[in-house]
PDB file of N, CA, C and O in Angstrom:
ATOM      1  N   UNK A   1       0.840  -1.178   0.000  1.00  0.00           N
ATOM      2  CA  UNK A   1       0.000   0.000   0.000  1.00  0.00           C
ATOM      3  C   UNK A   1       0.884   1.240   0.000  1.00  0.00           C
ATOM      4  O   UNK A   1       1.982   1.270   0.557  1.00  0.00           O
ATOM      5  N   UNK A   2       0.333   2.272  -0.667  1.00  0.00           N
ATOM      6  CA  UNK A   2       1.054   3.302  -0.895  1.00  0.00           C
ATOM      7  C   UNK A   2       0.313   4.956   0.229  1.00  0.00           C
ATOM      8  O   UNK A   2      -0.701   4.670   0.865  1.00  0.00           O
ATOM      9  N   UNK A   3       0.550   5.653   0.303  1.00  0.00           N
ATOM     10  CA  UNK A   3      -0.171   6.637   0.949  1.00  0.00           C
ATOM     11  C   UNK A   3      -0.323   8.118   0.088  1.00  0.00           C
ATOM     12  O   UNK A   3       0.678   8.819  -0.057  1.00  0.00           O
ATOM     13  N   UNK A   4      -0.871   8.291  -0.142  1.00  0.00           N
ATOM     14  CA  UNK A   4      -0.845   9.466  -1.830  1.00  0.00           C
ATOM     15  C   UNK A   4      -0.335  10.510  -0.879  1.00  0.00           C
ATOM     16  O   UNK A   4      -0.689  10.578   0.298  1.00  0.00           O
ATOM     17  N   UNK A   5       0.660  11.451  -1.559  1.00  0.00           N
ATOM     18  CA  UNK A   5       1.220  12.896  -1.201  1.00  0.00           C
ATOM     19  C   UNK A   5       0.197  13.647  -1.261  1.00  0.00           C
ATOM     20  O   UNK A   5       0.045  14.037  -0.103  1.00  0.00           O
ATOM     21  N   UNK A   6      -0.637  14.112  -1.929  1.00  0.00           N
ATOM     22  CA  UNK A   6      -2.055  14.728  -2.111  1.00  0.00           C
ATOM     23  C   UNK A   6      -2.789  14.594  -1.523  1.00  0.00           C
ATOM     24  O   UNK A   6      -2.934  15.697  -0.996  1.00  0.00           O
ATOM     25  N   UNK A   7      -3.705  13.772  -1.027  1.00  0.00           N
ATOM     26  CA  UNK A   7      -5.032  13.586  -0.596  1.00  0.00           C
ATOM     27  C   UNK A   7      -4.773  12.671   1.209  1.00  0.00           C
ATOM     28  O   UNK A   7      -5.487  12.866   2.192  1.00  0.00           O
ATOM     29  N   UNK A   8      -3.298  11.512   1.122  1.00  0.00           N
ATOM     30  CA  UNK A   8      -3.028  10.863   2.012  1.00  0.00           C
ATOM     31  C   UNK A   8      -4.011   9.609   2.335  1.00  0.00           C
ATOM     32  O   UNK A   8      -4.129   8.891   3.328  1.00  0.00           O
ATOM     33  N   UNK A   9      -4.608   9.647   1.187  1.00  0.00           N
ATOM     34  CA  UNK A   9      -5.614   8.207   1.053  1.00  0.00           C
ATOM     35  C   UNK A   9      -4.263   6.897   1.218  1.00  0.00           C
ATOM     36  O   UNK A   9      -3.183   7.167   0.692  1.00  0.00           O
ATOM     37  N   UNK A  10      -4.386   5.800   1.811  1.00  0.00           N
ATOM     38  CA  UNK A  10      -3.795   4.985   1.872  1.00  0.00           C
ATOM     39  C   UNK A  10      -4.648   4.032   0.747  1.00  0.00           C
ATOM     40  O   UNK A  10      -5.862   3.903   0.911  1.00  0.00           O
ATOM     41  N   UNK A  11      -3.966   3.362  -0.412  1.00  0.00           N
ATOM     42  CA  UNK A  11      -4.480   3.101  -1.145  1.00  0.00           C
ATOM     43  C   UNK A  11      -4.037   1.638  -1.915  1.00  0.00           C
ATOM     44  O   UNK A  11      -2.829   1.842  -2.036  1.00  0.00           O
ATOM     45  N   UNK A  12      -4.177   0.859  -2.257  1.00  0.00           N
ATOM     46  CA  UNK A  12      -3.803  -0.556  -2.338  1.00  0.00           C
ATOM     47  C   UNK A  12      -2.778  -0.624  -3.875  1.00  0.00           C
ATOM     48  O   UNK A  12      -1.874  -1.421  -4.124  1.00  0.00           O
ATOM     49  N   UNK A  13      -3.272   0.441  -4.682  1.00  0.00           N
ATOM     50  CA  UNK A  13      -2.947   0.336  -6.128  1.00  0.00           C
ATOM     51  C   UNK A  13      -2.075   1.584  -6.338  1.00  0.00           C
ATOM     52  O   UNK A  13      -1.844   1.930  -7.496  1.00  0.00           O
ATOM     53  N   UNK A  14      -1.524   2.354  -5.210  1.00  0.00           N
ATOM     54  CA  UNK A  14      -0.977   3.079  -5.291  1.00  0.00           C
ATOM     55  C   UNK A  14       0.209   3.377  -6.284  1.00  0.00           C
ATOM     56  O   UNK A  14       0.872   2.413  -6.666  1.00  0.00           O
ATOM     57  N   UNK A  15       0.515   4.605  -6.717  1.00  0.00           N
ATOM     58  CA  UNK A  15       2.280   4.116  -7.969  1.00  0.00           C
ATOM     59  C   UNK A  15       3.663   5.464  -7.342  1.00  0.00           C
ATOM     60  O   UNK A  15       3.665   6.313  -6.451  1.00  0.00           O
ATOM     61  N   UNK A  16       4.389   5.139  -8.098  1.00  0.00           N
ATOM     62  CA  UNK A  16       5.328   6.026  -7.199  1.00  0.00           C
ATOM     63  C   UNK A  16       5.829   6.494  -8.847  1.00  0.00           C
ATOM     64  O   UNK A  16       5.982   5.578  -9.654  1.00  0.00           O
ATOM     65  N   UNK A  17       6.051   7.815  -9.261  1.00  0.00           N
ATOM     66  CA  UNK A  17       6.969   8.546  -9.881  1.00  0.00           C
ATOM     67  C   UNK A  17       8.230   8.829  -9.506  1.00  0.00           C
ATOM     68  O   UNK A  17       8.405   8.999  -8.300  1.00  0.00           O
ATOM     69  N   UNK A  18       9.015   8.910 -10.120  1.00  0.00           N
ATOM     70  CA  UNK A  18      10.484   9.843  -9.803  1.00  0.00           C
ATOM     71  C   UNK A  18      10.848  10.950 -10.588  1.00  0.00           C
ATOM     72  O   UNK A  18      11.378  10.757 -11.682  1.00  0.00           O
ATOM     73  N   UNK A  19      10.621  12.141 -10.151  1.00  0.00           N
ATOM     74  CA  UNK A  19      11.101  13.318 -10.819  1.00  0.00           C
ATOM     75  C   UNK A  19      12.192  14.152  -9.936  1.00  0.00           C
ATOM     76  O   UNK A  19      12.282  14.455  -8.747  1.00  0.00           O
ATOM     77  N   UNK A  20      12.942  14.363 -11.060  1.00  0.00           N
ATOM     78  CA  UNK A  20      14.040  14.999 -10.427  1.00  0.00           C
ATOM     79  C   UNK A  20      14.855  14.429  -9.170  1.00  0.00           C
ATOM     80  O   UNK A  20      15.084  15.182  -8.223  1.00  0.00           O
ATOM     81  N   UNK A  21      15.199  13.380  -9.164  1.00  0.00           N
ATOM     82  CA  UNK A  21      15.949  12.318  -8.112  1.00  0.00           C
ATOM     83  C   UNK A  21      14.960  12.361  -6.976  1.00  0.00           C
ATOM     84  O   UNK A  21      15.414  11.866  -5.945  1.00  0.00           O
ATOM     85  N   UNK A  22      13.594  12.872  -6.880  1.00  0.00           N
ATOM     86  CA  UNK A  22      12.957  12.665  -5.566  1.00  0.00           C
ATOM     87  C   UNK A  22      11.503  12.000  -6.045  1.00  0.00           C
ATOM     88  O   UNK A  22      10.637  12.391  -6.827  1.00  0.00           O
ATOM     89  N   UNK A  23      11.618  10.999  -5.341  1.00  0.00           N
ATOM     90  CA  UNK A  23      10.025   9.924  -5.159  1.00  0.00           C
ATOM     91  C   UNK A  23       8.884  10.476  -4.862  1.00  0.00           C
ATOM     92  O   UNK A  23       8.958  11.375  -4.025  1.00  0.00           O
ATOM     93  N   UNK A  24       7.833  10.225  -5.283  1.00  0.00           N
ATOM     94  CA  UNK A  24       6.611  10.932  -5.136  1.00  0.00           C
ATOM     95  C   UNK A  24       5.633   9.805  -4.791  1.00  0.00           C
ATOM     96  O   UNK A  24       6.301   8.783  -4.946  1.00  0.00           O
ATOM     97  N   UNK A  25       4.213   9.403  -4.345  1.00  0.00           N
ATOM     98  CA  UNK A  25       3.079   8.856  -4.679  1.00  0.00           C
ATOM     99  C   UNK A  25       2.305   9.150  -4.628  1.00  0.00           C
ATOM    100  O   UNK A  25       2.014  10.152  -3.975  1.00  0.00           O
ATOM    101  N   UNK A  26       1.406   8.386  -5.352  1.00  0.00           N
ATOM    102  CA  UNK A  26       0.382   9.054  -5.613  1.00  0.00           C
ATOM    103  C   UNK A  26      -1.123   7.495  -5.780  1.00  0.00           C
ATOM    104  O   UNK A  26      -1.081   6.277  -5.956  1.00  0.00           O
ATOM    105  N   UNK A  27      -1.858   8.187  -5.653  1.00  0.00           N
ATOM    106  CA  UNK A  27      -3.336   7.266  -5.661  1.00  0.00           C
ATOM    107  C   UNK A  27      -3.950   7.438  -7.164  1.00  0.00           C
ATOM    108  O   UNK A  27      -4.753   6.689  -7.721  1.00  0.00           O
ATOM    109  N   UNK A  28      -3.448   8.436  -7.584  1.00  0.00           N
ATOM    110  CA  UNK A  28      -4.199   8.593  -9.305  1.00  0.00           C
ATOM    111  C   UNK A  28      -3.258   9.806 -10.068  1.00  0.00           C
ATOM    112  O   UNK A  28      -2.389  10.600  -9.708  1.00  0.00           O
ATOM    113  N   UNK A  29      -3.936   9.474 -11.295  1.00  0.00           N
ATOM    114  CA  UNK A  29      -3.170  10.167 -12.339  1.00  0.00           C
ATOM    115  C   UNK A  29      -3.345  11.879 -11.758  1.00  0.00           C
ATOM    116  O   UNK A  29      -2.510  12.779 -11.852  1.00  0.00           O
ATOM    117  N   UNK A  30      -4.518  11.922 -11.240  1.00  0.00           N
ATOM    118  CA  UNK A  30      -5.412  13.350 -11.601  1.00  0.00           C
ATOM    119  C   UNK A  30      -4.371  14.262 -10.134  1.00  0.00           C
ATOM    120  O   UNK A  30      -4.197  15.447  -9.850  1.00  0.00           O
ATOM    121  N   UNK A  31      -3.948  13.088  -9.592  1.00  0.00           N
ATOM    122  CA  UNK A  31      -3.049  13.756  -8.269  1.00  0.00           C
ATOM    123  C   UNK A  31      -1.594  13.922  -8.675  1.00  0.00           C
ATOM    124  O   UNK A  31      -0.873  14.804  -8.209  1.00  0.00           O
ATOM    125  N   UNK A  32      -1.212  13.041  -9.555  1.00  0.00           N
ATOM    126  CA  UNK A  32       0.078  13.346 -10.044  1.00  0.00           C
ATOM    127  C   UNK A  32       0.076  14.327 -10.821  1.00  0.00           C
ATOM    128  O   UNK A  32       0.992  15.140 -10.699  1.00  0.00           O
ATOM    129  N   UNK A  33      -0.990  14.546 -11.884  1.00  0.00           N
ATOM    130  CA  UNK A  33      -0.955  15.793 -12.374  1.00  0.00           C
ATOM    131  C   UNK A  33      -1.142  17.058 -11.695  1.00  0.00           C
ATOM    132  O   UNK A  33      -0.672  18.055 -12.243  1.00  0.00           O
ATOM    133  N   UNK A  34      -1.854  17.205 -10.408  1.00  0.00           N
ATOM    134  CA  UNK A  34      -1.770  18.282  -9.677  1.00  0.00           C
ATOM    135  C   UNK A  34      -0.402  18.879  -8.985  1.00  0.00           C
ATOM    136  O   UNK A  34      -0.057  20.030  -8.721  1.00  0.00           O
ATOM    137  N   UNK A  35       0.195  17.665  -8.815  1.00  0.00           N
ATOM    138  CA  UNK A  35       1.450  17.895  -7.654  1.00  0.00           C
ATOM    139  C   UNK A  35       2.418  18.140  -8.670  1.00  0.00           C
ATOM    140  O   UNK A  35       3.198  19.055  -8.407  1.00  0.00           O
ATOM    141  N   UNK A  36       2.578  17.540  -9.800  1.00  0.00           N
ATOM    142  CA  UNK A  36       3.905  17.835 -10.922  1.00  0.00           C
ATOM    143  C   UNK A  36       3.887  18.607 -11.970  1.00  0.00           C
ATOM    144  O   UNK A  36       4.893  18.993 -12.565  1.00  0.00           O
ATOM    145  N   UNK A  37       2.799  18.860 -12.235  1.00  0.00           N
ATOM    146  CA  UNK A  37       2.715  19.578 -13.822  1.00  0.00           C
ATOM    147  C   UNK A  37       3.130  20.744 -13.619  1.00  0.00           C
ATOM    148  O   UNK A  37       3.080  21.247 -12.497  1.00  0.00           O
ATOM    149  N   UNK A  38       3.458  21.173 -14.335  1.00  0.00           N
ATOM    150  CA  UNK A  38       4.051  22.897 -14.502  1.00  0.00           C
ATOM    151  C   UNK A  38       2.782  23.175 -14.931  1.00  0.00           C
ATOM    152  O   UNK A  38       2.169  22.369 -15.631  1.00  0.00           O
ATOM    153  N   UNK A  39       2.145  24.614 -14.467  1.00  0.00           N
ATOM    154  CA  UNK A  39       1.039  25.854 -14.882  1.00  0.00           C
ATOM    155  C   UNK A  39       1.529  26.745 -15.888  1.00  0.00           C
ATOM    156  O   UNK A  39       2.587  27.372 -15.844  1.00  0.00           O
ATOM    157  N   UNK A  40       0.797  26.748 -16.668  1.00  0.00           N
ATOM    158  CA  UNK A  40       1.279  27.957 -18.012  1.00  0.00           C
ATOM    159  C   UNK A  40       1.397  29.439 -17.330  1.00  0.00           C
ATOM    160  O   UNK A  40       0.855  29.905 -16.328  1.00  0.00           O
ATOM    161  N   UNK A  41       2.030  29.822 -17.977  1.00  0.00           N
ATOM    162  CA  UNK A  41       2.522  30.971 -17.151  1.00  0.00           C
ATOM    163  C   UNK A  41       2.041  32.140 -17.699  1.00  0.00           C
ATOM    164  O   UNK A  41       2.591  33.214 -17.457  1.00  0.00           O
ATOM    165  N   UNK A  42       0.497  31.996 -18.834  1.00  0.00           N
ATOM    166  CA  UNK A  42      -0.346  32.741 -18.748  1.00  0.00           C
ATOM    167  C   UNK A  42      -1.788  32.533 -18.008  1.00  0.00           C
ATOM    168  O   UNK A  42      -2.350  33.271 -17.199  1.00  0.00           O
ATOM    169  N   UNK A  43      -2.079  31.645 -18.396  1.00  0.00           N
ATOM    170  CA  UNK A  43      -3.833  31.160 -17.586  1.00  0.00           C
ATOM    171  C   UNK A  43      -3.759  29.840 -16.629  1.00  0.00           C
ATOM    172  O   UNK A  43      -4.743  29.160 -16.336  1.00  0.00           O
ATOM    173  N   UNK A  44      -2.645  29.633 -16.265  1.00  0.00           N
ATOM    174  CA  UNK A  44      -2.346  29.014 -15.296  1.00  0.00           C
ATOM    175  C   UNK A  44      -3.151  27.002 -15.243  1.00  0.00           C
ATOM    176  O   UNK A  44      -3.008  26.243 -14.284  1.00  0.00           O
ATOM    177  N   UNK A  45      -3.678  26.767 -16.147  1.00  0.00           N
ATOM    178  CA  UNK A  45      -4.167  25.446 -16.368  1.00  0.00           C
ATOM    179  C   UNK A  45      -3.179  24.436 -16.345  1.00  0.00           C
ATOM    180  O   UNK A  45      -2.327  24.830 -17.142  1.00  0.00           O
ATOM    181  N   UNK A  46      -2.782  23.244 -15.828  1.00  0.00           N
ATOM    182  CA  UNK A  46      -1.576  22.611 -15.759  1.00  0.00           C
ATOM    183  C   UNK A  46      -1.607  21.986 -17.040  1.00  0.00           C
ATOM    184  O   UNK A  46      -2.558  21.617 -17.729  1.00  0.00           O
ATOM    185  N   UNK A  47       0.025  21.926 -17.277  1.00  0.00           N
ATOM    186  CA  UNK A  47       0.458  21.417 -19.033  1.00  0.00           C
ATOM    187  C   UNK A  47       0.916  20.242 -18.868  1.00  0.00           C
ATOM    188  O   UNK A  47       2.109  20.109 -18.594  1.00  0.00           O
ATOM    189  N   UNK A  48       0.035  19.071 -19.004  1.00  0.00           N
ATOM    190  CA  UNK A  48      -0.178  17.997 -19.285  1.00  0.00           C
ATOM    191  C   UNK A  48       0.707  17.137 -20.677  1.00  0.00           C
ATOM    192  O   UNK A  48       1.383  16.108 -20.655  1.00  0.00           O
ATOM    193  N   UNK A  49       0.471  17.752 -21.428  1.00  0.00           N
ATOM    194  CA  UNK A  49       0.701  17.624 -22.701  1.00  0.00           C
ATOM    195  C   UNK A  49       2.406  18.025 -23.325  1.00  0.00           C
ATOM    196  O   UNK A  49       3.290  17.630 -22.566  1.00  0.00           O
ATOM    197  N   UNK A  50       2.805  18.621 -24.373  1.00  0.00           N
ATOM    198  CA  UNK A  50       4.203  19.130 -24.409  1.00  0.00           C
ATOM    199  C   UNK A  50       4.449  20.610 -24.003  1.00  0.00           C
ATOM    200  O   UNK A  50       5.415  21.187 -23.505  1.00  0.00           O
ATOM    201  N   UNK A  51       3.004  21.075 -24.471  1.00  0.00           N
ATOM    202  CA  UNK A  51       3.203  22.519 -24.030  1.00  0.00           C
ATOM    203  C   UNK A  51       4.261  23.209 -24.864  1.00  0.00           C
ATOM    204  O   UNK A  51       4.957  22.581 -25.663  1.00  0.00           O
ATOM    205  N   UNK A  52       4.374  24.568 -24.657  1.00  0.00           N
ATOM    206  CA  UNK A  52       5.201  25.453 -24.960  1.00  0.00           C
ATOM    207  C   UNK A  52       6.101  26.384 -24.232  1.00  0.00           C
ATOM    208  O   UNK A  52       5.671  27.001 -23.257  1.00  0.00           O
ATOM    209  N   UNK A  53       7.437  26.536 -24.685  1.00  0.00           N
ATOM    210  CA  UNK A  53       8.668  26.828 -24.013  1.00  0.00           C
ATOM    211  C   UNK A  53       8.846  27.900 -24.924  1.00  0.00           C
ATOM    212  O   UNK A  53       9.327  27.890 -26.057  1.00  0.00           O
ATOM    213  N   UNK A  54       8.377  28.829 -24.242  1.00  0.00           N
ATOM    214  CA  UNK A  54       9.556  30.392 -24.928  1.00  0.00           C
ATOM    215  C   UNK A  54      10.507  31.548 -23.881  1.00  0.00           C
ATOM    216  O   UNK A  54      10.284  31.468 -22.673  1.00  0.00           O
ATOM    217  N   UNK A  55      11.079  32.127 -24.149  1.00  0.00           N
ATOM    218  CA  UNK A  55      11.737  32.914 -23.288  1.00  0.00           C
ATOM    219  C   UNK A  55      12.037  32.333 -22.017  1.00  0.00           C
ATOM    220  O   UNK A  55      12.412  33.171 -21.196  1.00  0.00           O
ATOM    221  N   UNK A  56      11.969  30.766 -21.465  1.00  0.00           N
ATOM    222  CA  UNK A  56      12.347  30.535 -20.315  1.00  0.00           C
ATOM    223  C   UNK A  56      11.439  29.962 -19.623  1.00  0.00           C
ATOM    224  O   UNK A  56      11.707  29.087 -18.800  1.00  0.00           O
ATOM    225  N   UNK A  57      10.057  30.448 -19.903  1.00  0.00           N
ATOM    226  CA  UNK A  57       8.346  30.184 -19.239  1.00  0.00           C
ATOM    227  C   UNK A  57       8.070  29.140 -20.255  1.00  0.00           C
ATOM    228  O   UNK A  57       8.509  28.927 -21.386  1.00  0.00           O
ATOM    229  N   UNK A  58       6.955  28.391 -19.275  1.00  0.00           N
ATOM    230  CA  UNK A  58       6.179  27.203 -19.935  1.00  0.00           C
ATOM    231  C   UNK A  58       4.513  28.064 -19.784  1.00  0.00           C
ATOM    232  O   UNK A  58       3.984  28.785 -18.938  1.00  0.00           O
ATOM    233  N   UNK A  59       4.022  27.348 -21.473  1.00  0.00           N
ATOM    234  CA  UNK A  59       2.849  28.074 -21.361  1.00  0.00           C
ATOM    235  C   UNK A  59       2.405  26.594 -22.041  1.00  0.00           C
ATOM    236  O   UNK A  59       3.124  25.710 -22.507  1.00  0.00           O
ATOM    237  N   UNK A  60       0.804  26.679 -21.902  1.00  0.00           N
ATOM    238  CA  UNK A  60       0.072  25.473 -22.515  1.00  0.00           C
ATOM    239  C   UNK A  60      -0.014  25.393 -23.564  1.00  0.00           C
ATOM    240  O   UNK A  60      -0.049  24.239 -23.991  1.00  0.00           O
ATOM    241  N   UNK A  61      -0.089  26.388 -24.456  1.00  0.00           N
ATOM    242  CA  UNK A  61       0.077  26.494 -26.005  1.00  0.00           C
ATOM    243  C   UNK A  61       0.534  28.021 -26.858  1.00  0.00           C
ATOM    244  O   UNK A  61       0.099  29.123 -26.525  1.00  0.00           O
ATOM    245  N   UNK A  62       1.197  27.854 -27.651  1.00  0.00           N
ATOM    246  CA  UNK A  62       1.061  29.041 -28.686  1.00  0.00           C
ATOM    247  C   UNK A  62       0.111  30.315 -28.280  1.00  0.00           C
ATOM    248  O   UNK A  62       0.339  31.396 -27.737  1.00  0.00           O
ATOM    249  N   UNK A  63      -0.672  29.889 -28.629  1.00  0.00           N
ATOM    250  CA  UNK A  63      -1.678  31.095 -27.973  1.00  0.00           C
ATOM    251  C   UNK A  63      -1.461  31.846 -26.657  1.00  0.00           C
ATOM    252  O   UNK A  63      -1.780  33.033 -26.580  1.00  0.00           O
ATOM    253  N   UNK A  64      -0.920  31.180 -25.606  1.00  0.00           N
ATOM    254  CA  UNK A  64      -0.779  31.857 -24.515  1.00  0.00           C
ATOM    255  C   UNK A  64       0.585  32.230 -24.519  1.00  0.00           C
ATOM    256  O   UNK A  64       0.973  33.112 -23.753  1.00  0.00           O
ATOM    257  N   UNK A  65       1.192  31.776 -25.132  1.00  0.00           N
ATOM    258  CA  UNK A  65       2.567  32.634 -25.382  1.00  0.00           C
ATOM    259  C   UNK A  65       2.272  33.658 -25.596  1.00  0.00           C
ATOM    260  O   UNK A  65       2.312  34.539 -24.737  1.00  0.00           O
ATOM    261  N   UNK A  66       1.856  33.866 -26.903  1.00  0.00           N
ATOM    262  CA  UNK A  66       1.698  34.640 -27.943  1.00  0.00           C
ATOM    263  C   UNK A  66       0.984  36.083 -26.851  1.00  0.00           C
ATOM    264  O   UNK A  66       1.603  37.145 -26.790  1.00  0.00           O
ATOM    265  N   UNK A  67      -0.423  35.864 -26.031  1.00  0.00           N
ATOM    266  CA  UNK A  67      -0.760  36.508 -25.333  1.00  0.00           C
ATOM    267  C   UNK A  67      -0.222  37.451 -24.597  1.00  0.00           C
ATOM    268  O   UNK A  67      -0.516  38.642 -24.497  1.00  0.00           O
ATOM    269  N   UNK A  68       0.959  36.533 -23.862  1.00  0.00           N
ATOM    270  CA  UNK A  68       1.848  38.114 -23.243  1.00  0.00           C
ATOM    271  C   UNK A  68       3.286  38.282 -23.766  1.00  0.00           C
ATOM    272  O   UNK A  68       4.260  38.787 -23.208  1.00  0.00           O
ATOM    273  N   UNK A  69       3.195  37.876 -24.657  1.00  0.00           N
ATOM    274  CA  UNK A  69       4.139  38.846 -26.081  1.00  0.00           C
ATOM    275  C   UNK A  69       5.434  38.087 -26.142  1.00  0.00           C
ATOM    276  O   UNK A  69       6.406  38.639 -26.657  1.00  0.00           O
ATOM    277  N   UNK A  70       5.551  36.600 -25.553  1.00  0.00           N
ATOM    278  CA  UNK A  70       6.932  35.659 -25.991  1.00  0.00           C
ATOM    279  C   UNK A  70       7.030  34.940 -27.235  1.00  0.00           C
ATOM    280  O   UNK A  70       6.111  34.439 -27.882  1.00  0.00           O
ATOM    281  N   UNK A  71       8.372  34.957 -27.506  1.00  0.00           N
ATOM    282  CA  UNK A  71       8.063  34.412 -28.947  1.00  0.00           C
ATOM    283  C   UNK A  71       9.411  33.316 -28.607  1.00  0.00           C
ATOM    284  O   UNK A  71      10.243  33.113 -27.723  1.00  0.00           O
ATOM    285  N   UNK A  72       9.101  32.912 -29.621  1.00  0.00           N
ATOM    286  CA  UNK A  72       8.862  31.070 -29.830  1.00  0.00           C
ATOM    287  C   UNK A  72       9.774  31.495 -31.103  1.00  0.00           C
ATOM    288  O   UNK A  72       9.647  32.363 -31.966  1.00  0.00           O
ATOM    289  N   UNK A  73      11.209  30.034 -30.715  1.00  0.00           N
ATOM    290  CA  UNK A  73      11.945  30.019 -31.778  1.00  0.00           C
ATOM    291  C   UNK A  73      11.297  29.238 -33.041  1.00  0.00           C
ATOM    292  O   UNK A  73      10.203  28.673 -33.049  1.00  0.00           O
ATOM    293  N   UNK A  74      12.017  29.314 -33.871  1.00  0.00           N
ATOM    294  CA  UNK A  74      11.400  28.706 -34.736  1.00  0.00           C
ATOM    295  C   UNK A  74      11.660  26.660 -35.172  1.00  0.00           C
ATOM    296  O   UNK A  74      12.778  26.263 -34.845  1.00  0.00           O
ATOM    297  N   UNK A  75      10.840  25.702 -35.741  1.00  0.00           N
ATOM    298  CA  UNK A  75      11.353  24.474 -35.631  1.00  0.00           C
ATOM    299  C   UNK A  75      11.431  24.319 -37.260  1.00  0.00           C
ATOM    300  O   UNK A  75      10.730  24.896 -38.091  1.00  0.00           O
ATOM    301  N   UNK A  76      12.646  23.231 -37.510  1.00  0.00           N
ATOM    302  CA  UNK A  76      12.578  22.913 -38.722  1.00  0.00           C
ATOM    303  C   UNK A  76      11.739  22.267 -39.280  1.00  0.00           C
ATOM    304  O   UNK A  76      11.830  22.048 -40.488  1.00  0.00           O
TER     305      UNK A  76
END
């Protein structure tokens, strides 16, 4: 049994991540995504997905880059 970092449900099916040399658990996806995901660093929704990297900030997409005026290198 595992004990989730989030909620502290003790839970039978529990899983453990490793990010960044430190162990985490968790009881569900929806808690790992709360505790790890990076927030776009315009509308703040967690980036699940690849997201977007400009100037240094992670944003959820293009669009919210674009919003407060970072620009995005270009890909081949």
């Amino acid at each position: 049994m595992g004990h989730c970092e989030v909620y502290g449900n003790d839970y039978d099916k529990a899983f453990h991540i490793v990010m960044g040399g430190k162990s985490h658990t968790f009881d569900s996806f929806e808690c790992a995504i709360q505790a790890l995901a990076p927030k776009c660093d315009h509308c703040g929704c967690r980036v699940i997905g690849h997201g977007v990297e400009a100037e240094g900030r992670m944003f959820c997409c293009s669009h919210c880059a674009a919003e407060v005026g970072a620009t995005m290198g270009s890909h081949a």
